[in-house]
BALUMLO-56123 format. One record per residue (C-alpha): residue number from 1; residue in one letter; x, y, z. Coordinates in nm, 4 decimals, padded with zeros to 6 digits. Example, Ala and Ser with C-alpha at 12.3 -4.5 7.8 and 13.67 -1.06 7.14 Angstrom:
BEGIN
{nr->1	rest->A	x->01.2300	y->-00.4500	z->00.7800} $
{nr->2	rest->S	x->01.3670	y->-00.1060	z->00.7140} $
This chain:
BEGIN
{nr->1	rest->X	x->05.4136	y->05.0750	z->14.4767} $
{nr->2	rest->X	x->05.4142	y->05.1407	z->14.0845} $
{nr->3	rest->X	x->05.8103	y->05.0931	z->13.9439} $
{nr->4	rest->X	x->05.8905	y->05.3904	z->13.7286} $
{nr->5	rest->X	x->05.8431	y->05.2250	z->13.3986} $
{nr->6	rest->X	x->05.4659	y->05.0691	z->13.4853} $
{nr->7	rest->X	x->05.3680	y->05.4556	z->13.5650} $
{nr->8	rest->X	x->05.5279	y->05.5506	z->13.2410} $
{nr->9	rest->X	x->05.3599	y->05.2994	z->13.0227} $
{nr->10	rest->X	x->05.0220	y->05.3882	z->13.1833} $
{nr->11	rest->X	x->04.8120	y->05.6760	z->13.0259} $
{nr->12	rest->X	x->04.7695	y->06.0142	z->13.1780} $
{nr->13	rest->X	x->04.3683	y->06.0261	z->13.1403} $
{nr->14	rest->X	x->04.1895	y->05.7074	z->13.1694} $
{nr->15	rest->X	x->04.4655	y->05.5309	z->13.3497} $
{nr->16	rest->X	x->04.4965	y->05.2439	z->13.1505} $
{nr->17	rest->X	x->04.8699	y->05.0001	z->13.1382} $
{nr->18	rest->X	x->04.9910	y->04.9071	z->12.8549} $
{nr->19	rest->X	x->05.3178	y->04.6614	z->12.8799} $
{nr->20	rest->X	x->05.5382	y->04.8613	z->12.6232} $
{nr->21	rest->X	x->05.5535	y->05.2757	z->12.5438} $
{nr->22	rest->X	x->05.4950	y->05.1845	z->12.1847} $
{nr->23	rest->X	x->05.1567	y->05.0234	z->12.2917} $
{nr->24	rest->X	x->05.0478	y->05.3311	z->12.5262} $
{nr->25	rest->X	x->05.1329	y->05.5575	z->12.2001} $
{nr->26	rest->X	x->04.8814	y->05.3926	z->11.9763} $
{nr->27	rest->X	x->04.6360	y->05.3554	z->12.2274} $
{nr->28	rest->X	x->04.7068	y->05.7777	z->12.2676} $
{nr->29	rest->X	x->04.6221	y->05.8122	z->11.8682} $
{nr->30	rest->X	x->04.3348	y->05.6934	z->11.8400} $
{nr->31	rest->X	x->04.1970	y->05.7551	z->12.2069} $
{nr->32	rest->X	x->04.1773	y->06.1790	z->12.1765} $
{nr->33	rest->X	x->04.1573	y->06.2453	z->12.5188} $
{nr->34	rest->X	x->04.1773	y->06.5431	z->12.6088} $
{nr->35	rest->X	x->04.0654	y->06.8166	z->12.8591} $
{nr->36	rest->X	x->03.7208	y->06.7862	z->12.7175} $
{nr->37	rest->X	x->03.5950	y->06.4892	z->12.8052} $
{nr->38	rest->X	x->03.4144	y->06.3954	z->13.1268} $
{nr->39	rest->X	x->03.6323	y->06.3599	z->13.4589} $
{nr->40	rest->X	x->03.5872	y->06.1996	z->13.8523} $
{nr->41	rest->X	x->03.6534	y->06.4617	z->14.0219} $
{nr->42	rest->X	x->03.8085	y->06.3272	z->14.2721} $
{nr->43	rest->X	x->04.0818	y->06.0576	z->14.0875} $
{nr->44	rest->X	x->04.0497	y->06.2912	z->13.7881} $
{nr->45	rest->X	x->04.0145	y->05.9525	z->13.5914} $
{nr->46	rest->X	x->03.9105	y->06.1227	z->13.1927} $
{nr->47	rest->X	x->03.6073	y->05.9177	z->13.0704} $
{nr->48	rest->X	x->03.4585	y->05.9178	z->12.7557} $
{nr->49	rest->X	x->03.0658	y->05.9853	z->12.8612} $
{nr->50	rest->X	x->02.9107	y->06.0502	z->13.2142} $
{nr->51	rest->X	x->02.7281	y->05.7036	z->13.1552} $
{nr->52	rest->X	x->03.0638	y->05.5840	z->13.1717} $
{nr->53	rest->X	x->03.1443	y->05.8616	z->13.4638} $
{nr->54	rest->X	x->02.8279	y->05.7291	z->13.6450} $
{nr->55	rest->X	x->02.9656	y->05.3892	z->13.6345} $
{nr->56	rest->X	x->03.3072	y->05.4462	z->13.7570} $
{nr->57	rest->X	x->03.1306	y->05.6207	z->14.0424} $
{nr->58	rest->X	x->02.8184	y->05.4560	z->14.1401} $
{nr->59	rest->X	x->02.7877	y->05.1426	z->13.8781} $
{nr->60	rest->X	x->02.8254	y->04.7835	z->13.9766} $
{nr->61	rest->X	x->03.2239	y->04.8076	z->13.9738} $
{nr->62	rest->X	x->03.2870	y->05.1417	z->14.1032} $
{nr->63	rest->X	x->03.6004	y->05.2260	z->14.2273} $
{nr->64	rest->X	x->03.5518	y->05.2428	z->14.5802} $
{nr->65	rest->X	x->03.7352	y->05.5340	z->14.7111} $
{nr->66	rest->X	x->03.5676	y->05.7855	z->14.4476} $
{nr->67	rest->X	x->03.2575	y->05.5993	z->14.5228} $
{nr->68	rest->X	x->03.2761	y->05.6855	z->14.8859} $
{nr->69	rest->X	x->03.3584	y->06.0730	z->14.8299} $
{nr->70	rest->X	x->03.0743	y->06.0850	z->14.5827} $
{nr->71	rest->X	x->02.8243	y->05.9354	z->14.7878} $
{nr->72	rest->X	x->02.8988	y->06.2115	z->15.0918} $
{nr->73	rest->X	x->02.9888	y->06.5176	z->14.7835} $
{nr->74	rest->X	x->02.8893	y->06.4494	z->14.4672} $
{nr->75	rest->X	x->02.5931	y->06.5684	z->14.2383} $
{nr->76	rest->X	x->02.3739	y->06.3198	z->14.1130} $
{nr->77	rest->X	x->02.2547	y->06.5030	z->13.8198} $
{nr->78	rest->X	x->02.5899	y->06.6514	z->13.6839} $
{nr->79	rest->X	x->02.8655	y->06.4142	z->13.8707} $
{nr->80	rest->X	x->03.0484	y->06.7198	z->14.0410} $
{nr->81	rest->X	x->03.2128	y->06.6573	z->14.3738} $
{nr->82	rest->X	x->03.1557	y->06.9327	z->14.5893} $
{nr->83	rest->X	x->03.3144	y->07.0839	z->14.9033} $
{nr->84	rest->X	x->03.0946	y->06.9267	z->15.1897} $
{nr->85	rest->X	x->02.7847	y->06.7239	z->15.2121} $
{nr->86	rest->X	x->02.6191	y->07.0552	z->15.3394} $
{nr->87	rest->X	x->02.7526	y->07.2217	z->15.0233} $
{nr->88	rest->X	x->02.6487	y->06.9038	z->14.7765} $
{nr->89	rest->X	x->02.2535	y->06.9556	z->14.9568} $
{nr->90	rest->X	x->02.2745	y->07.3088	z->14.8326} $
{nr->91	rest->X	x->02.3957	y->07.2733	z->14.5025} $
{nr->92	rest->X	x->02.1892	y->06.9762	z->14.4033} $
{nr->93	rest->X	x->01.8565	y->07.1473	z->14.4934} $
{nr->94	rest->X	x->01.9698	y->07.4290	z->14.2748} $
{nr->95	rest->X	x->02.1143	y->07.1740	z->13.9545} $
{nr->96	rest->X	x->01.7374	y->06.9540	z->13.9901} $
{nr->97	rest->X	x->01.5216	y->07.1140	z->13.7396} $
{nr->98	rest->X	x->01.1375	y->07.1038	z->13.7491} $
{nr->99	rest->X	x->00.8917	y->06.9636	z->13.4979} $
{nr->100	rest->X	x->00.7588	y->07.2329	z->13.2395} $
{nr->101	rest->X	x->00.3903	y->07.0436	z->13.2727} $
{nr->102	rest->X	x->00.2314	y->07.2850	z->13.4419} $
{nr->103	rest->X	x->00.3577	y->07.5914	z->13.3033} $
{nr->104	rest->X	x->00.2523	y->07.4462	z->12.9926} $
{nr->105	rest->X	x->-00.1189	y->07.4580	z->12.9667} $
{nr->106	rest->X	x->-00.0352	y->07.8567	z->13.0634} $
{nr->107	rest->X	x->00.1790	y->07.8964	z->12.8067} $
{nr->108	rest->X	x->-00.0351	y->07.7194	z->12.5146} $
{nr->109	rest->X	x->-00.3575	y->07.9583	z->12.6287} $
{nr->110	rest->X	x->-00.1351	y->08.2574	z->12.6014} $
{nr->111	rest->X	x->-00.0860	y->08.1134	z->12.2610} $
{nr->112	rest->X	x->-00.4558	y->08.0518	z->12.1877} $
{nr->113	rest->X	x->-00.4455	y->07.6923	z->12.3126} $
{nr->114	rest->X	x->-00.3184	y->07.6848	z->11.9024} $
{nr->115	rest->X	x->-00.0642	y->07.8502	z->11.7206} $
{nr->116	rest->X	x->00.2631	y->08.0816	z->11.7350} $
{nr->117	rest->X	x->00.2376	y->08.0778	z->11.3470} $
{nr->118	rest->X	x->00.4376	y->08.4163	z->11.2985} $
{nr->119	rest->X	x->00.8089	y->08.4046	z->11.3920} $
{nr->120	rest->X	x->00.9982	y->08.7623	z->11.4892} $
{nr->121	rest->X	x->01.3217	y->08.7394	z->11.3187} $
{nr->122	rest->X	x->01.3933	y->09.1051	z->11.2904} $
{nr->123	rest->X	x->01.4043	y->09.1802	z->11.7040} $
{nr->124	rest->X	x->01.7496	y->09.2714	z->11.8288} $
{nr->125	rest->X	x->01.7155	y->09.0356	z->12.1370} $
{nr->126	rest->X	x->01.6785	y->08.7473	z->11.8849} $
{nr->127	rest->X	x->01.7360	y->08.4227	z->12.0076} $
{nr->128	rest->X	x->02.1118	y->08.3132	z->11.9037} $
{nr->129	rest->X	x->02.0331	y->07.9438	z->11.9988} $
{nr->130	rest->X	x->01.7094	y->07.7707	z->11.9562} $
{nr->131	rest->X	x->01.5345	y->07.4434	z->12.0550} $
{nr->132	rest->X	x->01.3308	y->07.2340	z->11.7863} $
{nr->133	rest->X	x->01.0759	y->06.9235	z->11.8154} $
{nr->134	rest->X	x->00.8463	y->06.7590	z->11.6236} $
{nr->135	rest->X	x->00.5619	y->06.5419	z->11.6471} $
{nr->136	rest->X	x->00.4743	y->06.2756	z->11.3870} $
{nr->137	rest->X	x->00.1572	y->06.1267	z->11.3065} $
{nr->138	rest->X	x->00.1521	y->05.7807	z->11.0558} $
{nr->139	rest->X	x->00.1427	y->05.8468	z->10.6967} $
{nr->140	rest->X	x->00.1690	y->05.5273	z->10.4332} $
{nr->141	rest->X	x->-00.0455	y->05.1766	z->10.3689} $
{nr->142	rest->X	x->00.0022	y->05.1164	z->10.7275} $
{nr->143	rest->X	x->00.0885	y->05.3947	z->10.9310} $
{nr->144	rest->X	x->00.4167	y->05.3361	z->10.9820} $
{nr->145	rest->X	x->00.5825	y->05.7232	z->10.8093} $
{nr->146	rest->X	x->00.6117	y->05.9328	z->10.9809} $
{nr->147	rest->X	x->00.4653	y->06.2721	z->10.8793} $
{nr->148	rest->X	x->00.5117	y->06.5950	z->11.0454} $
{nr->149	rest->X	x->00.2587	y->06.7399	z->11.2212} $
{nr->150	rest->X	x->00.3356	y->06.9792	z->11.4825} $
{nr->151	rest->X	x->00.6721	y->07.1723	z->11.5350} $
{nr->152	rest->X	x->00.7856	y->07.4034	z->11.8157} $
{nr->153	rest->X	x->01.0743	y->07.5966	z->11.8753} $
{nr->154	rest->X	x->01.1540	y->07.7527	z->12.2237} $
{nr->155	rest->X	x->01.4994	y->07.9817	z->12.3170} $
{nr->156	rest->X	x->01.6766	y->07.9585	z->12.6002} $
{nr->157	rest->X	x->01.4666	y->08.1276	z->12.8287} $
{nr->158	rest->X	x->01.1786	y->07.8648	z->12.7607} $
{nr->159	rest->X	x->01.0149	y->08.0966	z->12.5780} $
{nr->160	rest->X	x->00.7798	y->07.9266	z->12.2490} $
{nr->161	rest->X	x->00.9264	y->08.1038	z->11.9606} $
{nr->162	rest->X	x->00.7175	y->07.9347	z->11.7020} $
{nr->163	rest->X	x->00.4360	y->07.6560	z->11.7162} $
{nr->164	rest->X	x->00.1958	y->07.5161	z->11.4841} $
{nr->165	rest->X	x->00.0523	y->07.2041	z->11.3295} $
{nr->166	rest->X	x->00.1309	y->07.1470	z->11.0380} $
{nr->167	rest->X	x->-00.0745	y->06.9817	z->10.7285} $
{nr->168	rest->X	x->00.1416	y->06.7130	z->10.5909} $
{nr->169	rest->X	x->00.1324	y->06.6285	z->10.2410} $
{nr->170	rest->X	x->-00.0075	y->06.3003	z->10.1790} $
{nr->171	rest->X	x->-00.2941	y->06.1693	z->10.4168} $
{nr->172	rest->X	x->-00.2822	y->06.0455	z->10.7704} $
{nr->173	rest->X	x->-00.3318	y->05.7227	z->10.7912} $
{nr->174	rest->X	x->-00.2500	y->05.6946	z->11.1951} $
{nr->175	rest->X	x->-00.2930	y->05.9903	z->11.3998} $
{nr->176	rest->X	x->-00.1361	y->05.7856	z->11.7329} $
{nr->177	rest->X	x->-00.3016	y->06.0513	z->11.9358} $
{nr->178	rest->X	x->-00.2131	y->05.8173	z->12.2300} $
{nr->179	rest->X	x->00.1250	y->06.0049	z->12.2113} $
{nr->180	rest->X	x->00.0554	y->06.2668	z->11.9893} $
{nr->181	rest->X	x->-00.2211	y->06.4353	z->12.1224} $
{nr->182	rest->X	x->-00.3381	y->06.4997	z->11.7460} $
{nr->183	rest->X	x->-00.6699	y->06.4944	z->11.6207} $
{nr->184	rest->X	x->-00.7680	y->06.5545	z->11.2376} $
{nr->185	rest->X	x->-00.9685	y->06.8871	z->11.3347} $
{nr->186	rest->X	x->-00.6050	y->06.9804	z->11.4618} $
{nr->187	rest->X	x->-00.4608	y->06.9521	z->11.0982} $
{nr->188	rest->X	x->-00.7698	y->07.0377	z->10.9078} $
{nr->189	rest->X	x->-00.6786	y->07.3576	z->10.8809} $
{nr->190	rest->X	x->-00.3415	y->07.3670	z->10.9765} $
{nr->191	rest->X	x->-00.0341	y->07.5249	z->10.7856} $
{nr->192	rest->X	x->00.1011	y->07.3531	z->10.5070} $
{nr->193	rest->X	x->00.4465	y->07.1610	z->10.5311} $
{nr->194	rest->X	x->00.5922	y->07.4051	z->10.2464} $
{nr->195	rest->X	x->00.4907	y->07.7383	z->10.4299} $
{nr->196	rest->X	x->00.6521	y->07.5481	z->10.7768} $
{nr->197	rest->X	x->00.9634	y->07.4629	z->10.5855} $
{nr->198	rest->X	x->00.9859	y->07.8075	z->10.4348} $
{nr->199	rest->X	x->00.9586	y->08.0164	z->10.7836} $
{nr->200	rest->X	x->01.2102	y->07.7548	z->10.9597} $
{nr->201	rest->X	x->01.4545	y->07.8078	z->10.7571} $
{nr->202	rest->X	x->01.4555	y->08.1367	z->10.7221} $
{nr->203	rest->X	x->01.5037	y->08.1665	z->11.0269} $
{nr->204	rest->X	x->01.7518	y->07.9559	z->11.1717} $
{nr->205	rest->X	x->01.9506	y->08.1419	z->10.8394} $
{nr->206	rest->X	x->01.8643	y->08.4714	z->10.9850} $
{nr->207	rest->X	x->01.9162	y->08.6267	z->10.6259} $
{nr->208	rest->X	x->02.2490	y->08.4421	z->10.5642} $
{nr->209	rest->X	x->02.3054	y->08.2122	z->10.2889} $
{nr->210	rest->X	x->02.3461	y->07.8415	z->10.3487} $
{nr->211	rest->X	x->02.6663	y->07.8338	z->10.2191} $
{nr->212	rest->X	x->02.8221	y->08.1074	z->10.3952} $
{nr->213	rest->X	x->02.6909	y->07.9805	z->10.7407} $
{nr->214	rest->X	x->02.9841	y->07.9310	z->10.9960} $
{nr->215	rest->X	x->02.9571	y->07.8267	z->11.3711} $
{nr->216	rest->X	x->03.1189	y->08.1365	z->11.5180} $
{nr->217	rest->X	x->03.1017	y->08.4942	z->11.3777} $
{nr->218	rest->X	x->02.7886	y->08.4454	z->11.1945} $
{nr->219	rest->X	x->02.3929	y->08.5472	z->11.2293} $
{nr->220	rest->X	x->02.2665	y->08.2211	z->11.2009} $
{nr->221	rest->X	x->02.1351	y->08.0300	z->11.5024} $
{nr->222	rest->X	x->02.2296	y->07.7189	z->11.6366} $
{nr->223	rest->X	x->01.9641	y->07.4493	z->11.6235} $
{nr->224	rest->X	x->01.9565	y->07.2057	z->11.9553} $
{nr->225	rest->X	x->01.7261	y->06.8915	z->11.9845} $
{nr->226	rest->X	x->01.6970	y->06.5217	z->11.9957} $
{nr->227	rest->X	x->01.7151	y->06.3000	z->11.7142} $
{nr->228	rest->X	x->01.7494	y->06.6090	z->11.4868} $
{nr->229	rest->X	x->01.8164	y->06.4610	z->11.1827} $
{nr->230	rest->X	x->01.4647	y->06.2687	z->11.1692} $
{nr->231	rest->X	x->01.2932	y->06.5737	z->11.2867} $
{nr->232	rest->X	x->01.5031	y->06.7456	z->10.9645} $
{nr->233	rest->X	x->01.4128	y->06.4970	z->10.7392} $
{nr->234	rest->X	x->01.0390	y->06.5120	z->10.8015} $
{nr->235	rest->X	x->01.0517	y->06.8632	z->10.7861} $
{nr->236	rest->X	x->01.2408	y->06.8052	z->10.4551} $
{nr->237	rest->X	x->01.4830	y->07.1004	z->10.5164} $
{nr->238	rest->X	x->01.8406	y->07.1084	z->10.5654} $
{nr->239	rest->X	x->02.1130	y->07.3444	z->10.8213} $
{nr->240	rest->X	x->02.4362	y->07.2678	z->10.8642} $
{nr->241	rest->X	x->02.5830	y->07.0371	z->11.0628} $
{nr->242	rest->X	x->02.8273	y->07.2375	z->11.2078} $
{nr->243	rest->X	x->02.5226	y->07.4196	z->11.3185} $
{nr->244	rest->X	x->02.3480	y->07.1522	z->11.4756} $
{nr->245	rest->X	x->02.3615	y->07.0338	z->11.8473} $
{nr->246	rest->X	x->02.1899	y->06.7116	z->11.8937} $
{nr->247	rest->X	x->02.1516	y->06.5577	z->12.2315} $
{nr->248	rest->X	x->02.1437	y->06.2526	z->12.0657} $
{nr->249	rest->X	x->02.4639	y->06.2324	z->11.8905} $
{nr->250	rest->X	x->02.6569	y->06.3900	z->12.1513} $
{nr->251	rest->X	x->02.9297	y->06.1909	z->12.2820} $
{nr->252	rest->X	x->02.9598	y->06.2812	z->12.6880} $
{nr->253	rest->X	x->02.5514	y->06.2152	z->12.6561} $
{nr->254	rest->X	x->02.5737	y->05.8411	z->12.4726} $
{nr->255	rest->X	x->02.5862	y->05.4979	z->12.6084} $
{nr->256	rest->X	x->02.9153	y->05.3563	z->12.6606} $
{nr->257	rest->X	x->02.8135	y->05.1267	z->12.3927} $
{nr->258	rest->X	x->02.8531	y->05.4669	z->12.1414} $
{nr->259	rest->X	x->02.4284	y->05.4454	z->12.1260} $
{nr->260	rest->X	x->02.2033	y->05.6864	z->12.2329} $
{nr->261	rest->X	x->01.9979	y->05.7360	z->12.5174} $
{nr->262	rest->X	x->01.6585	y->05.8116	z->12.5083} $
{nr->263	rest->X	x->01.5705	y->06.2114	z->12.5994} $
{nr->264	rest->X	x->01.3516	y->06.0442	z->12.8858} $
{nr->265	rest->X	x->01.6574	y->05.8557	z->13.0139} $
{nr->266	rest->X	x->01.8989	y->06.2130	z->12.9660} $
{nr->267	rest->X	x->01.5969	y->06.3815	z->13.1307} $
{nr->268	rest->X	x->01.5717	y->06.1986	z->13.4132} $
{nr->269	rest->X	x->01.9388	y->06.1285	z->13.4789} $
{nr->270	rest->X	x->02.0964	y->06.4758	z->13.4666} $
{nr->271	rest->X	x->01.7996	y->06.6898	z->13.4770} $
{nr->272	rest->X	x->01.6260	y->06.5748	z->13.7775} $
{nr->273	rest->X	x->01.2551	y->06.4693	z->13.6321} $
{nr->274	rest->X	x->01.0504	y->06.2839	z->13.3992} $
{nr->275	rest->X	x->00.9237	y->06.3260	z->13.0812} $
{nr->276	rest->X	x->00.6803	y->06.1572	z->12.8109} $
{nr->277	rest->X	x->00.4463	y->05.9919	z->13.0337} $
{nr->278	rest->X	x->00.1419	y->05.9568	z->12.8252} $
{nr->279	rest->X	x->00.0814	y->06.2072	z->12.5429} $
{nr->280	rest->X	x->00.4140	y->06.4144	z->12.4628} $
{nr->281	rest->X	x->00.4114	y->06.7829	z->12.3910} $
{nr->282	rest->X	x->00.7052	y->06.8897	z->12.1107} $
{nr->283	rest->X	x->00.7210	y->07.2406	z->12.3876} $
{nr->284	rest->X	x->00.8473	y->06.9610	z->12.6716} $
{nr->285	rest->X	x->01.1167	y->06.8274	z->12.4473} $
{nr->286	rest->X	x->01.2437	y->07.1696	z->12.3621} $
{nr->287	rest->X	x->01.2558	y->07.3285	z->12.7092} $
{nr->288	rest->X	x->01.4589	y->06.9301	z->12.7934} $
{nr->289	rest->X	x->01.6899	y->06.9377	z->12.5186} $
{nr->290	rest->X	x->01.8050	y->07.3211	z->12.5820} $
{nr->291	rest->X	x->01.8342	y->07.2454	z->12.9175} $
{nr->292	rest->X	x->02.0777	y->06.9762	z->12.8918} $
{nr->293	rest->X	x->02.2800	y->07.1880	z->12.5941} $
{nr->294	rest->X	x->02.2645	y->07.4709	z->12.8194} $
{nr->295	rest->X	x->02.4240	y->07.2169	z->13.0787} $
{nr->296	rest->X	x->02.6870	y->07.0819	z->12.8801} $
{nr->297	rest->X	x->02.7705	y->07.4340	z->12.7525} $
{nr->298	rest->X	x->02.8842	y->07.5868	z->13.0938} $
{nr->299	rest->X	x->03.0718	y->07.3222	z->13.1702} $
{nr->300	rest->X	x->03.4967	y->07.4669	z->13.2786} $
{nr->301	rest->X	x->03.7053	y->07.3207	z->13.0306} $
{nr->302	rest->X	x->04.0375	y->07.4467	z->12.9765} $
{nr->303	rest->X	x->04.1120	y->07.7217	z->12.7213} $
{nr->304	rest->X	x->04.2753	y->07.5785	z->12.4066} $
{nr->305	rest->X	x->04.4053	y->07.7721	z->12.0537} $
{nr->306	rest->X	x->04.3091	y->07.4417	z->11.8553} $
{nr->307	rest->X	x->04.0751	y->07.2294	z->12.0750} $
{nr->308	rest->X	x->03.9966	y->06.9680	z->11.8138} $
{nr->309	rest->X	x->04.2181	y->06.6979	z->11.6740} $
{nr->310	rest->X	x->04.1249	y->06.8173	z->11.3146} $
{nr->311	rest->X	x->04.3034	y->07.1437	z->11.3807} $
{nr->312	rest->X	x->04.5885	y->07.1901	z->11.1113} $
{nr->313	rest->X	x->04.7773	y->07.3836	z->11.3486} $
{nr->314	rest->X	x->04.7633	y->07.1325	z->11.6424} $
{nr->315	rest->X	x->05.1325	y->07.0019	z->11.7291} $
{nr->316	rest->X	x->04.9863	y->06.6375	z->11.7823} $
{nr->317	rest->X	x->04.8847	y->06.6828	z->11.3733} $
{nr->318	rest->X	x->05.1496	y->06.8323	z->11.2821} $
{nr->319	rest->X	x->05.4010	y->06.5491	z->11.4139} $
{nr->320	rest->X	x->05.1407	y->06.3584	z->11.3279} $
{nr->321	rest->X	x->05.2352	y->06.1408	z->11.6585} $
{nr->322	rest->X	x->05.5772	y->05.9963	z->11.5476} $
{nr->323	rest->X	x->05.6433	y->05.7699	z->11.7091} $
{nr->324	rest->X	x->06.0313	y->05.8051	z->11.7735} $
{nr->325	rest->X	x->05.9374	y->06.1522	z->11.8990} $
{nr->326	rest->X	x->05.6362	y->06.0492	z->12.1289} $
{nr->327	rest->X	x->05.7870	y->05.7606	z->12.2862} $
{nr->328	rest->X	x->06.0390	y->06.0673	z->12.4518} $
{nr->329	rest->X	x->05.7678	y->06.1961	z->12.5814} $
{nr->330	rest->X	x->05.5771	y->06.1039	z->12.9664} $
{nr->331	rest->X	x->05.2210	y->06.0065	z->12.9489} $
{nr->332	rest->X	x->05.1506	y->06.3572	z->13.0999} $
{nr->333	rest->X	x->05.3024	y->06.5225	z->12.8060} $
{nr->334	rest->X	x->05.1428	y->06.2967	z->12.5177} $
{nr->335	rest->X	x->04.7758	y->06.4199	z->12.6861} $
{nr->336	rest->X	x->04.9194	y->06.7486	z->12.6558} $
{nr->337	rest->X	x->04.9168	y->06.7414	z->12.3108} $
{nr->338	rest->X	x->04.5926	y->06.4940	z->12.2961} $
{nr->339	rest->X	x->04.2673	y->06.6437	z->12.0790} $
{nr->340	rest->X	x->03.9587	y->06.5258	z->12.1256} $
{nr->341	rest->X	x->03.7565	y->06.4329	z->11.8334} $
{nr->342	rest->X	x->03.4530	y->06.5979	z->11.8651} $
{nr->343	rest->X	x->03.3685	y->06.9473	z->11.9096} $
{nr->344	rest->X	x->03.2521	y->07.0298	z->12.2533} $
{nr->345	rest->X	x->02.9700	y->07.2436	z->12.3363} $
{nr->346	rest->X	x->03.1529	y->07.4734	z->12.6032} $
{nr->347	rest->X	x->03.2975	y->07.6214	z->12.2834} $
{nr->348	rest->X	x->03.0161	y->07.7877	z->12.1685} $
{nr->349	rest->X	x->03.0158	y->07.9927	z->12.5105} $
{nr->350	rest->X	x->03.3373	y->08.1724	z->12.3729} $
{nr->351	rest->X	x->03.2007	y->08.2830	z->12.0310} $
């Protein structure tokens, strides 16, 4: 049995034990836990990534009672525990997604094996979220720049919004059609990086100026991919980062080293199939990175006024944890008032 004072000095979310309350109130600060962040569902154990999820579950060191109920009840692709094996069978079958390979080649001869060059910003059902990805071919001495050559953007529904090659503006020195696909008669013709730049952003801005752009309450769209800011770069625009929702940078998605994972790794792992296996299509990375925003989006999180820790009005800024006041408190109560420190994607279901 724990005495009273080792469960008081141990924290609330990721049960860790510190020797002295003053110790388990700076670990608090700079730890923003909160109701955000990943949890076993059946120790309720917070964690700060399903990789590290995963591993308190099924790694080499799991902890073997949650590893037991998991392995009878829990979903492999998004780590819930569910009510009975029969009812884990069901679920999982539904939460497995299938590759987009084959509905591809339909989709690209609907589009004239080619182009979606024209992009319909004016329709009322316009897309409110949108996927983007880019293919590179090798610009430079060697090869070795990448240069923009084909762009898609898909919405939620799978749907290509926009495709084309695009002409970049120096000359190809390695096509890499291994992975690309790309061949010069592809951007012989093709539509010049300006003209690409131009449409994008115009529409992602959906006729509001950059400055003015805001996450909620706005007609701009939010922009989801992998690795966006390279695929930004190359397409030498710019969007807000408050805007942007990259799969990459996304903390329950990263390594527990704080690196990324690949989009085939995040594909395989909580999706349910494989991607990039010989030449890679920008459409597949769109329909994968949507899918896992749409993922992490629905997720149940608890309602909060001021979910972030950046929030003026929070109480844990505005006491900014002193630490005569928080060492009152029980670890229950200091997560209470815990932020986290990123913004979460379930939020933009409620704007």
């Amino acid at each position: 049995m724990e005495s009273s004072e080792t469960l008081r000095n141990k924290c609330a979310a990721c049960y860790r034990q510190f020797n002295k309350i003053e110790h388990l109130v700076e670990h608090m600060k700079i730890s923003y836990h909160s109701g955000h962040e990943p949890t076993c569902g059946v120790c309720k154990k917070h964690c700060r990534s399903f990789e590290s999820l995963r591993e308190h579950l099924i790694g080499p060191l799991p902890k073997q009672e949650c590893k037991n109920i998991f392995s009878l009840r829990g979903c492999r692709f998004c780590m819930t525990i569910l009510e009975s094996p029969n009812a884990r069978r069901i679920h999982q079958e539904r939460c497995q997604f299938s590759s987009v390979n084959s509905g591809l080649t339909t989709r690209m001869a609907a589009l004239g094996l080619r182009d979606k060059a024209m992009i319909d910003y004016t329709s009322s059902r316009s897309p409110r979220v949108v996927a983007l990805s880019c293919k590179m071919v090798g610009g430079g001495s060697d090869g070795s720049l990448d240069l923009c050559a084909r762009v898609c953007i898909t919405d939620e529904s799978d749907n290509v919004v926009f495709h084309t090659y695009v002409k970049p503006s120096m000359a190809v020195a390695s096509y890499r059609y291994e992975t690309t696909g790309i061949r010069p008669e592809n951007l012989r013709d093709a539509m010049p990086l300006k003209q690409v730049q131009r449409k994008i952003q115009e529409f992602l801005c959906n006729g509001e100026p950059m400055w003015k752009i805001r996450p909620r309450g706005g007609k701009a769209r939010i922009l989801v991919g992998h690795g966006l800011d390279h695929d930004l770069d190359c397409l030498q625009l710019e969007y807000p980062s408050s805007m942007i929702r990259d799969t990459a940078k996304y903390p329950p998605l990263m390594k527990t080293s704080k690196l990324s994972n690949s989009l085939k790794y995040l594909t395989q792992a909580y999706l349910g199939y494989d991607v990039h296996f010989g030449i890679q299509d920008p459409y597949e990375d769109c329909v994968a990175t949507m899918r896992l925003y749409t993922r992490m989006r629905y997720q149940k999180h608890k309602i909060e006024a001021y979910p972030l820790a950046a929030d003026a009005q929070n109480r844990s800024n505005q006491v900014v944890w002193r630490q005569s006041e928080v060492e009152r408190m029980s670890p229950d109560e200091m997560l209470s008032i815990s932020r986290s420190d990123y913004y979460c994607w379930c939020l933009d279901s409620l704007a």
